[in-house]
N, C-alpha and C positions, 0 to 999 in steps of 0.2 A: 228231455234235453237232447237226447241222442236224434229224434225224430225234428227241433230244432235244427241244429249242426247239419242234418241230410239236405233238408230241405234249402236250405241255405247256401249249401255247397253247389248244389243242383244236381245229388243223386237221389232224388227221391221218386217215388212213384210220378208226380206230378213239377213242374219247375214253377220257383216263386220269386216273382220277379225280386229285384233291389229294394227296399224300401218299403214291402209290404208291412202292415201292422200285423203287428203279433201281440196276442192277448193270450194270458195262462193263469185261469180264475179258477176259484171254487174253494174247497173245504179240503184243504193239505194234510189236516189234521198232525201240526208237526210240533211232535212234546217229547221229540229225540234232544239228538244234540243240533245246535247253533250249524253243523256245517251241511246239512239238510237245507238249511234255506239257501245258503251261500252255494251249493249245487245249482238252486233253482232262479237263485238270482244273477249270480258272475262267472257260474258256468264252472265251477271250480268238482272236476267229476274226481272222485276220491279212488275207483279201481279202475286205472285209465290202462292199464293192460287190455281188460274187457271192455267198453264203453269208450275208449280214446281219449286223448288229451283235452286237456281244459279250453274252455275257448269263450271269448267275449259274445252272448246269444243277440246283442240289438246288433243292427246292422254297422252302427261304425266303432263298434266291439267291446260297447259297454259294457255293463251289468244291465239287467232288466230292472226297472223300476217298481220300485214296491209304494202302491197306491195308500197310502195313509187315508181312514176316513172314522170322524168321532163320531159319537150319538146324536140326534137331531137335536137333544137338551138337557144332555151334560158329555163335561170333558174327557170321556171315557171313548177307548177306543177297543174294549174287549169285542171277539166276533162268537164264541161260547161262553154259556154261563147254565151251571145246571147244579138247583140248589140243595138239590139232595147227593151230590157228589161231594168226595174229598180233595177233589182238585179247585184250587181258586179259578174263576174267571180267567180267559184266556182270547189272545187273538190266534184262531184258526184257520179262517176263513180271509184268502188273500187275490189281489188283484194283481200280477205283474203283467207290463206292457213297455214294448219298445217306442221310450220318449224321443229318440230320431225323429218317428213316424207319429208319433199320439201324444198328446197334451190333453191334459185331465180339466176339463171346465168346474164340474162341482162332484162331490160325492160323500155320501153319509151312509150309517149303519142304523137300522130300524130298531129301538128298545123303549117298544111300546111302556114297558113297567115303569119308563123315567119319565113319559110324557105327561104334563099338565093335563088335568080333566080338559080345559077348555080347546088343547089342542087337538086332544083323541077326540070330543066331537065335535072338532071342525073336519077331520080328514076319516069318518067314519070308522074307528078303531075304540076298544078295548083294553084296555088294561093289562092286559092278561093273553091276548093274542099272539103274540113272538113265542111267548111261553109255550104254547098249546099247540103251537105250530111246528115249533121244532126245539130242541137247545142250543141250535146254530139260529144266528139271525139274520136278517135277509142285507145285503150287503149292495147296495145303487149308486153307478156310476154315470157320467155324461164323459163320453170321450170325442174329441173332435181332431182332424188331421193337421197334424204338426208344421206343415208345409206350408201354411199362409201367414210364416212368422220367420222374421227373418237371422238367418242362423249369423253369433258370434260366435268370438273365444272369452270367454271370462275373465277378466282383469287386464284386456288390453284396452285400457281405458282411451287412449289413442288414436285406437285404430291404425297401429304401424303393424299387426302380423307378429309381437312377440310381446312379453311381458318381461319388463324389466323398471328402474326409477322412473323411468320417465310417467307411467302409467298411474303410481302412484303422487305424482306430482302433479299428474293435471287434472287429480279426483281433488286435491286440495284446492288446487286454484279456480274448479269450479266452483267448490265449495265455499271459501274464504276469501277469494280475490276477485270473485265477479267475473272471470272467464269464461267466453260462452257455454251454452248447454251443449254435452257430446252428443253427437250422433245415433250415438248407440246406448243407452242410458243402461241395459240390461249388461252390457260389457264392462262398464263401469262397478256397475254393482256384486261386488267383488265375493263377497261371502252368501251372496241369493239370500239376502233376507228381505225383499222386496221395495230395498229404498238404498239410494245413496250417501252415505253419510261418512263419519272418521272413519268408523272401523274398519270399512272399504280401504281405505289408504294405507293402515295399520297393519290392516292384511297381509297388502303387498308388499310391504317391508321387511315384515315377519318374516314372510317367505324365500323373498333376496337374501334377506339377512344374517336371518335368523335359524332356519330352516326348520319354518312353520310351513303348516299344510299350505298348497295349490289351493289358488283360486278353481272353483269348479273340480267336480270330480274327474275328468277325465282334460285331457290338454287336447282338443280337437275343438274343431266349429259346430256349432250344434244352434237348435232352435232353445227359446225359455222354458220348461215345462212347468215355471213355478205361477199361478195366479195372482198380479200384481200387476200397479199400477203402472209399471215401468215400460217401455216402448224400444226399438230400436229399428229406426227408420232405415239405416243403413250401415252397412261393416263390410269397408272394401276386401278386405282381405281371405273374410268368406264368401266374396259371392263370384 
């Protein structure tokens, strides 16, 4: 993280431009405590006497994103599994990547042991080959640049530059009163679960109101990193 931070700053050995992708993959092997990943993800350094203050590691001062990917044929998403240990299954093995810059297209985790006969011999595999191969399983990503998508803010359904009633009033009226389609359909969609619907609206009331979560993790303009049908052709107030 600290070699993050340098490079970033632009004291490091080499200078990296604004907006480069950053990717921090592999086998973390983290079966401490909970604030090991949160180090690794939001930057949160625990002896900042030595190593320096906390800092947001994606460029517009996220958290880095933690790439979720299940088995190719079933809903599991462990990345070790070793069946003569006394530890259960675990996910070890992690993708994080600055979604500023990177949007995840597809990705899966290899467990050959859960594949259908018919599908280990259509892709030349075995049964038993993950096994034999490792007790880490091989972990396959597609990542493509986040730049050809166009960045909102999350529950300005409007497109005025702030979230407030308004924003949830014109998620209804799209929805219920036949008011045109927004512009930005991803800004609308309040909670990213890849479709516009109440709850979107719900949300944002919660939030006004109620004081429920923020739409969207962070309150800045950002691109979608989530794979969905949704589009946003344009959002004045980020561009």
């Amino acid at each position: 993280m600290e070699a993050i931070r340098i490079l970033k700053t632009g004291d490091g050995a080499f200078e990296l431009p604004g907006g480069t992708p950053i990717i921090h993959a592999g086998d973390f092997n983290l079966v401490g405590y909970s604030s090991q990943l949160r180090t690794l993800t939001d930057g949160d350094i625990q002896d900042e006497q030595t190593y320096g203050p906390d800092f947001g590691p994606d460029w517009d001062g996220a958290p880095l994103a933690d790439l979720p990917s299940r088995h190719t044929h079933d809903r599991l998403g462990y990345t070790w599994r070793s069946d003569a240990s006394t530890f259960w299954p675990g996910k070890l093995d992690y993708i994080l990547y600055t979604s500023s810059s990177i949007r995840p297209v597809s990705s899966f985790t290899l467990e050959t042991r859960s594949m259908p006969p018919d599908a280990l011999a259509a892709n030349g595999l075995r049964a038993a080959d993950t096994a034999v191969a490792s007790d880490h399983l091989p972990r396959v990503a597609d990542l493509a640049p986040a730049q050809d998508r166009t960045p909102f803010l999350r529950g300005d359904a409007n497109s005025d530059g702030s979230i407030d009633i308004s924003d949830g009033i014109s998620i209804l009226g799209y929805l219920f009163l036949g008011e045109s389609q927004p512009g930005c359909l991803d800004s609308s969609d309040s909670d990213d679960s890849g479709q516009v619907d109440l709850s979107d609206g719900i949300l944002i009331f919660n939030f006004l109101f109620l004081g429920g979560d923020a739409p969207g993790t962070v309150r800045a303009c950002r691109t979608d990193t989530t794979e969905d049908g949704l589009d946003c052709t344009t959002h004045v107030p980020c561009e």
